[in-house]
Residue, then its C-alpha position, 0 to 999 in steps of 0.5 A: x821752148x815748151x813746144x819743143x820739149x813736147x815734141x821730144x816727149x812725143x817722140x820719146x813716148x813713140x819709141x819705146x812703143x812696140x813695132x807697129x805699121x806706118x800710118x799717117x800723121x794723127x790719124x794713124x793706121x785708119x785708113x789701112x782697115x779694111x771695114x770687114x775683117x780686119x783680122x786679116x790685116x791684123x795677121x798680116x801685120x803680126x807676120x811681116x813685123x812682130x808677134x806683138x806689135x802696136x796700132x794707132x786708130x786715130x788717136x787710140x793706141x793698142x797691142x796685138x799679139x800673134x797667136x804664137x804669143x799666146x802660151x795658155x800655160x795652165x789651160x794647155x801645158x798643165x791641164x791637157x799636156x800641150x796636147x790640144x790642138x785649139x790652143x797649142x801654139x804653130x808647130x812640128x806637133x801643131x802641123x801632124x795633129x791638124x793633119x789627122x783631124x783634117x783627115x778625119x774631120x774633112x767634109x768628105x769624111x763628115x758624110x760617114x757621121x751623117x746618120x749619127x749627127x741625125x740620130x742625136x739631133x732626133x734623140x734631142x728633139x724628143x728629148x726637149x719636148x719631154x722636158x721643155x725646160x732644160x734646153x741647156x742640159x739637153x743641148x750638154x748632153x747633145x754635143x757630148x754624146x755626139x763627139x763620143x759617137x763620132x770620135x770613140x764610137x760609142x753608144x748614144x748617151x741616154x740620160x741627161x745626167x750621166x756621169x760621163x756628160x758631167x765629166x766632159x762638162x766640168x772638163x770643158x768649164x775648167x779649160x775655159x776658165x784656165x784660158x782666161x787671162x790672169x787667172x792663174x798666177x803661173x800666166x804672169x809669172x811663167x816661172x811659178x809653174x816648176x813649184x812642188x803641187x805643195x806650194x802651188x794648189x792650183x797644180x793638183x787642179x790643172x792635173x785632174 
C-alpha cells in the first residue's frame, strides 16, 4: 500500500510539472545533451514544446524559459521605450531593427570603421601607458568613444572623464541592473507598471 500511494505521488507531482522532452526512466533527458553546446537543444526544445518547459538531469529538475518569455519590463519598455534591440522580444519590430543593424554593422560594412577602430585602440595605448592605473576607466572611455564615432560620427572623446562617457556608463550600469531578475518589484507584478510615478518612485528612474 505505501508503495502504491508513492507511485500515485510520483506521478501526481509529474503532472502538474511543465511540458518537458521524454527521457528515460531516472535518468532523464542526460542522454539527449549534447556535451558542447547544449544551448542548442535547449532551443530546439523551447521551440517545438513550449516557451518554458522542464528537464530531468538525472534526478535534478529545472525550468527553462524561451527567450520570448522573458519581458525585461523595467530594463526595456520603461527604461528604453521597447526600443532595444538586445532585449526586445521576437517580433515585426525585432525583425526591421535587426535588419538595419545588420546592414550597418555587417563584416563588409565593418571595413568602413577599420581606421576608426585603430585610431582609438591608438589613443588607448597612449592613454595607458600615460596612467597605467586606470585601465578601467581608459578601457570606458574607449568603447564609448568608439561606438559615438562609428554610430553619430563624432570626434574622438579626449578626456577620460568627460561627461558624455559618464552619462553612457551610468546609462549602461543602470540597464544592467534593471535587467537583473527581481529587482524591481513591476518584473513580478506586471501590473505594478501603470502606477502614477507618485506611487511608484522607481518609474522616475527607468524614465531618466
Amino acid at each position: 500500500m505505501t508503495m502504491a500511494l508513492a507511485i500515485r505521488l510520483f506521478y501526481k507531482a509529474k503532472r502538474n510539472l511543465l511540458p518537458g522532452p521524454k527521457g528515460l526512466p531516472v535518468l532523464g533527458n542526460v542522454f539527449q545533451l549534447p556535451k558542447t553546446q547544449q544551448f542548442r537543444r535547449f532551443t530546439e526544445w523551447s521551440h517545438n514544446l513550449a516557451q518554458s518547459c522542464w528537464t530531468n538531469t538525472g534526478g535534478s529538475k529545472f525550468a527553462q524559459s524561451g527567450w520570448g518569455f522573458v519581458r525585461f519590463i523595467m530594463a526595456t519598455e520603461i527604461s528604453c521605450g521597447n526600443l532595444l534591440l538586445s532585449l526586445r522580444r521576437y517580433g515585426d519590430l525585432w525583425q526591421k531593427m535587426r535588419k538595419a543593424a545588420h546592414e550597418g554593422l555587417n563584416i563588409r560594412a565593418s571595413e568602413v570603421y577599420r581606421p576608426l577602430q585603430e585610431k582609438e585602440a591608438a589613443i588607448l595605448v597612449d592613454n595607458m601607458l600615460k596612467d597605467p592605473n586606470s585601465w578601467d576607466d581608459h578601457m570606458e572611455k574607449t568603447a564609448a568613444s568608439t561606438v559615438l564615432t562609428t554610430v553619430y560620427g563624432m570626434e574622438s572623446i579626449k578626456p577620460k572623464d568627460d561627461p558624455l562617457v559618464a552619462r553612457i556608463n551610468d546609462f549602461v550600469h543602470r540597464l544592467t541592473r534593471a535587467a537583473l531578475p527581481g529587482t524591481y518589484l513591476v518584473e513580478i507584478f506586471p501590473v505594478v507598471r501603470y502606477l502614477p510615478e507618485a506611487l511608484a518612485p522607481w518609474k522616475k528612474e527607468g524614465n531618466e
